[in-house]
C-alpha positions in Angstrom: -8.5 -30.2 23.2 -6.6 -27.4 22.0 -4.4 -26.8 25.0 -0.9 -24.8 25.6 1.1 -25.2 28.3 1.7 -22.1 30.4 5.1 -22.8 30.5 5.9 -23.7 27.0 4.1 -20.9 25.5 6.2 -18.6 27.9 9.4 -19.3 27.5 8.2 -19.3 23.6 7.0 -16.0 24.1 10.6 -15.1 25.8 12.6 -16.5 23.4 10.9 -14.7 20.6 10.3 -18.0 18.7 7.8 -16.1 16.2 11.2 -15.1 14.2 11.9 -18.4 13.5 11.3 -18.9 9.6 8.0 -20.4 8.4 9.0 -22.9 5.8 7.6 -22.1 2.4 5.1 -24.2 0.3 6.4 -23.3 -2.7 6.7 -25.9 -6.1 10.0 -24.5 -7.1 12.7 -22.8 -5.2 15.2 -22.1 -7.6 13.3 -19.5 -9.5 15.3 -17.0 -11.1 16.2 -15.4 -14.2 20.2 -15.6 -14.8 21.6 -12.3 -15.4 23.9 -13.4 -18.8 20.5 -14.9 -19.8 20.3 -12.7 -23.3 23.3 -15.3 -24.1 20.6 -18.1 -23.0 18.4 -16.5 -26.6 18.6 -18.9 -29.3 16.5 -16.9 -31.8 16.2 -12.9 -32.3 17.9 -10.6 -29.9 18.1 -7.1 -29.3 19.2 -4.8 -27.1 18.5 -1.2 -27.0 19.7 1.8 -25.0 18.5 5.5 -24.8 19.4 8.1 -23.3 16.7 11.3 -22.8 18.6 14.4 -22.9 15.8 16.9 -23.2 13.1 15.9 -20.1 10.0 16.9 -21.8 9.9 15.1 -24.7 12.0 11.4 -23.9 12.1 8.9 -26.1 10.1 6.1 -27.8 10.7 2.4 -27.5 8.6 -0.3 -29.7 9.6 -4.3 -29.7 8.3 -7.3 -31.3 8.9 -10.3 -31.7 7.6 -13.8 -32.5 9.0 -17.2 -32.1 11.0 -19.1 -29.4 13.7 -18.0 -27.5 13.8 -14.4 -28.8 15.5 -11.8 -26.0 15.1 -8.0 -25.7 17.4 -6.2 -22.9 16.3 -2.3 -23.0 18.2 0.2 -20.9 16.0 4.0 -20.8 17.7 6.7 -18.8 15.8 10.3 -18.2 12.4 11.3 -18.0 9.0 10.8 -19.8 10.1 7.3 -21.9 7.5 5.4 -23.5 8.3 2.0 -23.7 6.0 -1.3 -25.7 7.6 -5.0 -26.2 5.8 -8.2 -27.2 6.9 -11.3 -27.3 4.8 -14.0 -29.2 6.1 -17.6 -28.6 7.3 -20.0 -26.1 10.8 -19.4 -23.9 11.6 -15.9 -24.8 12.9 -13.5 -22.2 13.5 -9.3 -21.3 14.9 -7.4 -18.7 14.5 -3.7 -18.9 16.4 -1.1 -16.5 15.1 2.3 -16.1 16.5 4.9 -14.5 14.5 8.1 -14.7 11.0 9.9 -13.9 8.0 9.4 -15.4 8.5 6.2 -17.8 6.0 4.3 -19.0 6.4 1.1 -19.8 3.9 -2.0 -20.9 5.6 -5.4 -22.0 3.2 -8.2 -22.8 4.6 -11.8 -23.3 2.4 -14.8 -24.7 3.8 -18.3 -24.5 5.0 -20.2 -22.2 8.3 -19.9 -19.8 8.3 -16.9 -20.7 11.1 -14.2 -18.5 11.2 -10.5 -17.0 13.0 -9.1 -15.4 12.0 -5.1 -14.2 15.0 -2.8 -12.7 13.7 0.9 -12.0 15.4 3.6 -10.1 13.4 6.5 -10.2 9.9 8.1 -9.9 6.1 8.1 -10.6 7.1 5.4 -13.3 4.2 3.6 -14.6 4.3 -0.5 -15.9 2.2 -3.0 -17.1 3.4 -6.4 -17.4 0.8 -9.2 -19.0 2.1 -12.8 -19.6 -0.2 -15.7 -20.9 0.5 -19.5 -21.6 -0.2 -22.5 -22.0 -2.0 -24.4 -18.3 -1.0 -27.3 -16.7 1.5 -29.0 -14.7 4.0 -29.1 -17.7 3.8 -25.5 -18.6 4.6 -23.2 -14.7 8.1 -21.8 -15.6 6.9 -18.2 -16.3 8.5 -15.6 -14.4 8.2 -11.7 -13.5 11.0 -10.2 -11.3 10.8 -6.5 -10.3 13.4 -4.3 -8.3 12.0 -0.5 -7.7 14.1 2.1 -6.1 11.7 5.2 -5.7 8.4 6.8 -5.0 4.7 6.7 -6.1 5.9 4.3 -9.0 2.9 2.2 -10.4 3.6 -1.6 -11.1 0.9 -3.8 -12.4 1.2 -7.5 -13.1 -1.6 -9.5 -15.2 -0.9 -13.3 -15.5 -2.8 -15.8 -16.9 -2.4 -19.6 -17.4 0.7 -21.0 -17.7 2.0 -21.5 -14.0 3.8 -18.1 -13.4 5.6 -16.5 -10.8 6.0 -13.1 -9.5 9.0 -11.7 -7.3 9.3 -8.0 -5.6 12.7 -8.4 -5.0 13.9 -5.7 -3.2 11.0 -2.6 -3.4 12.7 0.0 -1.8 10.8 3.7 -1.7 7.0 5.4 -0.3 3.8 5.7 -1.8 4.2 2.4 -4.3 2.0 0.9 -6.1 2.1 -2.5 -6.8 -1.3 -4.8 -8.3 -0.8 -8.3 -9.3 -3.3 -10.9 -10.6 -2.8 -14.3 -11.5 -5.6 -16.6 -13.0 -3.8 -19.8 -13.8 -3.3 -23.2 -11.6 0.2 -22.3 -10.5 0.6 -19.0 -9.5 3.1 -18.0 -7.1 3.7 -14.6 -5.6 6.6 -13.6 -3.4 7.4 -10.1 -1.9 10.7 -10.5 -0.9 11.9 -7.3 0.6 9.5 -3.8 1.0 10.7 -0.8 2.7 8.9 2.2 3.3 6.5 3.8 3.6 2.5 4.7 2.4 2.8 1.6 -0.1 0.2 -0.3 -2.0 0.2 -3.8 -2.6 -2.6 -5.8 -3.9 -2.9 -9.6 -5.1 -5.6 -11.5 -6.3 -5.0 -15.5 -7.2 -7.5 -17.6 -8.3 -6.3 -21.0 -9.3 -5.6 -24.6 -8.1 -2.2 -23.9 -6.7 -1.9 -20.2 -5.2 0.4 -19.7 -3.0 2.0 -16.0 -1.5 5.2 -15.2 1.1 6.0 -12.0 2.7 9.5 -12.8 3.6 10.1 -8.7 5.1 7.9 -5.7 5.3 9.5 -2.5 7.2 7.6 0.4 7.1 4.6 2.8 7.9 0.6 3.1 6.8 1.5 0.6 4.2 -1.7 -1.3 2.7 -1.4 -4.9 1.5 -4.3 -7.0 0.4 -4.4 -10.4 -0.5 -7.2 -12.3 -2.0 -6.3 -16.0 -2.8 -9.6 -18.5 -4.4 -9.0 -21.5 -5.3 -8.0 -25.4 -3.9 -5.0 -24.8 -1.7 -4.3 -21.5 -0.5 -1.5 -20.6 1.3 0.4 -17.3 2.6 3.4 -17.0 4.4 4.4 -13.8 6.2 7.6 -13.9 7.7 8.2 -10.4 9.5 6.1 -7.1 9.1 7.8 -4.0 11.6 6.1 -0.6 11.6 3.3 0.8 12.4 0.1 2.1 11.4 0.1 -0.9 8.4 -3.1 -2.2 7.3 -3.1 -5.7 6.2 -6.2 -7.6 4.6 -6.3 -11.4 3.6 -9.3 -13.1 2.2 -9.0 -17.0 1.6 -11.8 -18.5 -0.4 -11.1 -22.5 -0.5 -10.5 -26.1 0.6 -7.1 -25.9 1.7 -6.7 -22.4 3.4 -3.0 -21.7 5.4 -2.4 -18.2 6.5 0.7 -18.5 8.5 2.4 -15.2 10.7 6.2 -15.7 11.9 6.3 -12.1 13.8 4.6 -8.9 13.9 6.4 -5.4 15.4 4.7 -2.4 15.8 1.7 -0.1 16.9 -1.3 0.5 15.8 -1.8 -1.9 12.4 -4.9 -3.3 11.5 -5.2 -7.0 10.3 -8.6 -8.2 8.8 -8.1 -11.8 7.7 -10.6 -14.5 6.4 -10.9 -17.9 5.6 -14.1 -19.2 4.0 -13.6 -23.1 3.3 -12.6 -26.2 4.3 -9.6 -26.9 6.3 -8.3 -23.7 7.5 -5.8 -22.9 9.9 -4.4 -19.4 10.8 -1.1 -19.3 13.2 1.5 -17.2 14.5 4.3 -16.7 16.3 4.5 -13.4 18.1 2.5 -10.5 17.5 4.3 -7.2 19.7 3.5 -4.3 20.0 0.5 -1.9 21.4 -2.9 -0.4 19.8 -2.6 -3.4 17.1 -6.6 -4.5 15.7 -6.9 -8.3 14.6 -9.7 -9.7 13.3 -10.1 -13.5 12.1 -13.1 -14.7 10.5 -12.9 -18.2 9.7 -15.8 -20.1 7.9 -16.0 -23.6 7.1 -14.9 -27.3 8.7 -11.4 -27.9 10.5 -10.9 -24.2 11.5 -7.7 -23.7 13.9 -6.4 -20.2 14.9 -3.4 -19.8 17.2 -2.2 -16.7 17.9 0.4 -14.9 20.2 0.1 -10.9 22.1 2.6 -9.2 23.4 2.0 -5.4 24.6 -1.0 -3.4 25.6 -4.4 -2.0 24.3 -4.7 -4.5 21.9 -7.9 -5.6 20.6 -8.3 -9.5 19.1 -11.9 -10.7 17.2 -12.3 -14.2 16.8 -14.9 -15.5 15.1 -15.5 -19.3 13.6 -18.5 -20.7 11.8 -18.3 -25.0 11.3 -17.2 -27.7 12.6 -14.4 -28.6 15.1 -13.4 -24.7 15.5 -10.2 -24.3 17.7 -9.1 -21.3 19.1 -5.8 -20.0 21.1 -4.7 -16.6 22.4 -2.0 -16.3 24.3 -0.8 -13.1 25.8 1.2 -10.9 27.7 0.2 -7.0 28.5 -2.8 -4.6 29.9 -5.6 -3.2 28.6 -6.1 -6.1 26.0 -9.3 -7.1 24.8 -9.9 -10.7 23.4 -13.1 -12.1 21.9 -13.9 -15.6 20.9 -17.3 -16.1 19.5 -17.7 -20.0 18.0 -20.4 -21.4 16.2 -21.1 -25.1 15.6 -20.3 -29.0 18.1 -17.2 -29.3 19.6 -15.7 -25.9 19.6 -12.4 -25.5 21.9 -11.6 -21.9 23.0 -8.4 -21.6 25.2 -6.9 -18.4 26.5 -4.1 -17.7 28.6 -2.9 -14.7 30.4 0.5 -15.0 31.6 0.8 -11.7 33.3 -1.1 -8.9 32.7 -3.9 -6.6 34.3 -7.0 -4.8 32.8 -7.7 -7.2 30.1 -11.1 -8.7 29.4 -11.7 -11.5 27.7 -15.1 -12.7 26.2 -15.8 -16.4 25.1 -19.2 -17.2 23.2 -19.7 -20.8 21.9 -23.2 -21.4 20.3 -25.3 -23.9 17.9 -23.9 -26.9 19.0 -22.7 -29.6 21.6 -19.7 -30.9 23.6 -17.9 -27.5 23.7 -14.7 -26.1 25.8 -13.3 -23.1 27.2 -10.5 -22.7 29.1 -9.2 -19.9 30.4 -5.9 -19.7 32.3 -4.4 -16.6 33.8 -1.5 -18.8 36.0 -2.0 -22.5 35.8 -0.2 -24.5 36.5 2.4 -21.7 37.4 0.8 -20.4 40.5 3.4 -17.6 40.9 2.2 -15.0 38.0 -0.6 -12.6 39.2 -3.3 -10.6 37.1 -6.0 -8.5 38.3 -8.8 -6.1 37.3 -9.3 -8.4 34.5 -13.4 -9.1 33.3 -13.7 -12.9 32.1 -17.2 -13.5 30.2 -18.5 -17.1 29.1 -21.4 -18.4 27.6 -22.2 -21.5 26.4 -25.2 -22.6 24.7 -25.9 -26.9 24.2 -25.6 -29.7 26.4 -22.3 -31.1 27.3 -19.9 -28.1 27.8 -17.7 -27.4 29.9 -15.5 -24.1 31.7 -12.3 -24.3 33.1 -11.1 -21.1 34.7 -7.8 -20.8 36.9 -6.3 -17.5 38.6 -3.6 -17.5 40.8 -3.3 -19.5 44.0 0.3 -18.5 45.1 0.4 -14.7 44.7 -3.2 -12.8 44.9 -4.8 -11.6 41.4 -7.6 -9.4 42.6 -10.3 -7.3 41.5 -11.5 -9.7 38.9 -15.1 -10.0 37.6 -16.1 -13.5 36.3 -19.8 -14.1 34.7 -20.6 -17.6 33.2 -23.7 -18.7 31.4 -24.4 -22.2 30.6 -28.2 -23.2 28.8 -28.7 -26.9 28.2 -27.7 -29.8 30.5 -24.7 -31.9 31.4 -22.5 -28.6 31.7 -19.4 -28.3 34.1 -17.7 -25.5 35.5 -14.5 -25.9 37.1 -12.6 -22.8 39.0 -9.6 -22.1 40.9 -9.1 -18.5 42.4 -7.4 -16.8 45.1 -7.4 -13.3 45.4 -9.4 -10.3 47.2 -12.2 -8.9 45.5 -12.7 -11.1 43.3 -16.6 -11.3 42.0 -18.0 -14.3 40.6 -21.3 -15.1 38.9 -22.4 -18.5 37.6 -25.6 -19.2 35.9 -26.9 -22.8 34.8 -30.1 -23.6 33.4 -30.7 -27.2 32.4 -30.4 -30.8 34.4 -27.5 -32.5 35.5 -25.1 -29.7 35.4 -22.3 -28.7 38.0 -20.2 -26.4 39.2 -16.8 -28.1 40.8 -12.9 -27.8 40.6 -10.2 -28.1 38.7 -9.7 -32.2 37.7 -13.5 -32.9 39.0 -12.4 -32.0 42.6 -14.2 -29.4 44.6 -13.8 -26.0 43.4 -11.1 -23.4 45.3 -11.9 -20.1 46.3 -9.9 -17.7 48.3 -9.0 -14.3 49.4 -10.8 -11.5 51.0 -14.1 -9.6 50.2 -14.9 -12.0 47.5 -18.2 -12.4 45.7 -19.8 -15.6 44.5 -23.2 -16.1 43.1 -24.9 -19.4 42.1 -28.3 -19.8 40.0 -28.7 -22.9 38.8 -32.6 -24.0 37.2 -33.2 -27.6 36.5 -32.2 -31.6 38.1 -30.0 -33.1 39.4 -27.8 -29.8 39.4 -24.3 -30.0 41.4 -22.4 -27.7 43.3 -19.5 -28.6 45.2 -16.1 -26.5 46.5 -14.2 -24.7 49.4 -13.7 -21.7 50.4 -11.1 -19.7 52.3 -12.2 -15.9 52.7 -13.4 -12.9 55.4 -16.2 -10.4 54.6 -17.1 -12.6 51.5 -21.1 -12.7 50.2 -22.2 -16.1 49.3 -25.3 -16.7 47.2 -26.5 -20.5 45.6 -30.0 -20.7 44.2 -31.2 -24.1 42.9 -34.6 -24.6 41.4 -35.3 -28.2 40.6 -35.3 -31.7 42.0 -32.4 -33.6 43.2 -30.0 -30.8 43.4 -27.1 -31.0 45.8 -25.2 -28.1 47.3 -21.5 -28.6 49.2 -19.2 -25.4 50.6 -16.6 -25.8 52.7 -16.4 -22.5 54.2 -12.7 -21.3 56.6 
């Protein structure tokens, strides 16, 4: 089973461990182009500079060249620039610096191995980069490096075969655009450093390799969409503060990883999907308040492990397959958290380690063998939650429900509803608290309703409220309970049933 202990996910969740780097799948990590690397050119160089003194007309820049090994360095500074270079041929190599509004530039490379390198400082600058090459595993040392200092520059970034890379090294301004597509078997893309604000970032991969980081992402009402399709997936985000982000990531593969190191901020929106075989989505620690997740997962060995901290935040789960596994830990009020699971032997474990309000909701359907647990203080007695509303239903033969509130300090107020159709299904609960409602309904044979370990189940506190329907066999009901001005309702319809509370 997919279990956490209480205490190791909290002190985790103390310590912060969600900025702890994620280590990158990545088939290279010395990628860079070396800045003296016009003396690397063998063949044809050249190097141009311009300088714009009148703004309204700028200046014109055309390059071509074929061959291998051929460098261009072009240096533009002022306004309205138009810029074109090609490169035809294998190893050949640019870097252009702009400094200045309104530039245009498109720079198209064909061959493999092939180098750019993108400076701007500036504004409303428009570029098109293209590179094409050779595929397969001999030909993946093209590269595209961009640093942009500025606002509502347009950057867009087309690469084909030929194993490429793409770096945003340092994007530093508001209202960005970025767009990058890769098509080949080796694409990499890695945002290395983005701050600001009302920014647009959209990549698209589809190959055999595909693999994406965010390494830092400070800002506001930034939009960044990934879309990766192909054999093994992976992206890496390794810290996003701000707020009001929207962040979009769509997985279509065998090998899907979509990994979170830390989230900070309020009110962001993250839509994330998974549609193959193998996925697994995990975090470290997501803070903050108002924050939307939702995880679609779709496909065979789905996990999804996630970590809350703050209030009002609202979690969808949802996992169609086989052997789905799901985790939310959290800490905060007013949270809601909803696990709906689809498909034989589906694990859904929450825990609350101290918080109020929240309501959880766990749905696990089409299949057999399936678990929820649900843990608010177990096995550390001591934290107390109350007023939360804790849903379950189950749908098969062979489930089971574990659910444990507090037995040291009182959580109260809580509403519990579980609903188990098909037989063989266990319910085990441990509660102490006043005003606590509980209703349990079982239809099928041979199911029960017990304590935690198999043991009689434990109820306690004042005013509380437990109902039992149970249709069908050979049903079981066995626990204690310690409580004043309590109701106590167990219906069984069947043969063979057997009914035992220990009332104090």
């Amino acid at each position: 089973m997919l279990k956490k202990s209480l205490i190791t996910c909290a002190i985790a969740l103390a310590l912060g461990y969600g900025n702890a780097a994620l280590a990158a799948d990545s088939k290279d990590t010395g990628n860079t182009i070396h800045s003296d690397f016009m003396a690397n050119a063998q063949q044809n160089k050249v190097e141009i500079s311009q300088t714009s003194t009148n703004p309204s007309i700028g200046n014109a820049v055309s390059v071509t060249q074929t061959g291998t090994v051929n460098g261009a360095q072009i240096t533009v500074t002022g306004d309205d620039n138009q810029l074109s270079s090609v490169q035809a041929g294998d190893n050949n190599l640019q870097t252009t610096t702009i400094t200045g509004n309104d530039n245009h530039l498109a720079n198209n490379q064909n061959g493999s191995d092939a180098k750019t390198q993108i400076n701007i400082t500036g504004d409303a600058n428009m570029l098109a980069i293209t590179q094409d090459g050779l595929a397969g595993l001999g030909n993946i040392g093209s590269q595209v490096i961009t640093n942009i200092n500025g606002t509502d520059n347009k950057l867009s970034i087309e690469q084909g075969d030929g194993g490429h890379w793409t770096f945003v090294r340092d994007l530093q301004g508001n209202e960005n655009e970025i767009n990058v597509t890769q098509n080949g078997e080796w694409g990499e893309v890695h945002l290395n450093s983005i701050q600001g604000d009302d920014n647009e970032i959209d990549v698209e991969q589809d190959g055999f390799w595909n693999v994406a980081t965010v390494d830092s992402l400070e800002g506001h009402e930034n939009e960044i969409e990934f879309e990766q399709e192909g054999d093994r997936n992976r992206l890496t985000v390794e810290a996003i503060v701000g707020d009001d982000n929207d962040i979009k990531v769509e997985q279509i593969g065998d090998s899907n990883k979509l990994e979170f190191a830390a989230v900070t901020g309020d009110d962001n929106n993250l839509s994330l999907e998974q549609n193959g075989d193998n996925n697994t989505l995990t975090s470290g620690l997501f803070e903050g308040n108002d924050n939307e997740v939702v995880a679609n997962q779709v496909g065979n060995t789905n996990t999804l492990e996630l970590d809350i901290q703050g209030n009002d935040n609202d979690f969808d789960v949802r996992q169609k397959g086989d052997d789905n596994k799901a985790y939310l830990g959290v800490i905060g009020d007013n949270n809601t958290f909803s696990t709906m699971q689809d498909g034989n032997e589906n694990n859904s474990h929450i825990a609350n380690f101290n918080g109020s309000n929240n309501t959880f909701s766990i749905a696990q359907t089409g299949g057999d063998l399936n678990h929820a647990t649900i843990q608010t203080s177990y096995p550390d007695t001591s934290l107390e939650t109350s007023n939360n509303t804790i849903d379950v239903t189950q749908t098969g033969s062979e489930n089971d429900v574990s659910v444990t509130l507090s037995s040291v300090i009182a959580s109260n107020d809580n509403t519990v509803t579980f609903v188990q159709d098909g037989g063989l299904n266990a319910i085990d609960l441990m509660l102490e608290g006043t005003g606590n409602s509980i209703d349990i309904a079982q239809i099928g044979d041979m199911n029960m309703v017990s304590g935690i370990d198999g043991g009689a189940f434990l109820l306690a506190g004042n005013e509380l409220s437990l109902t039992i329907n149970q249709t069908g066999t050979g049903n079981l009901v066995e626990g204690g309970m310690s409580q004043l001005n309590g109701d106590v309702s167990i219906t069984q319809v069947g043969d063979f049933n057997t009914t035992t509370v220990t009332q104090k």
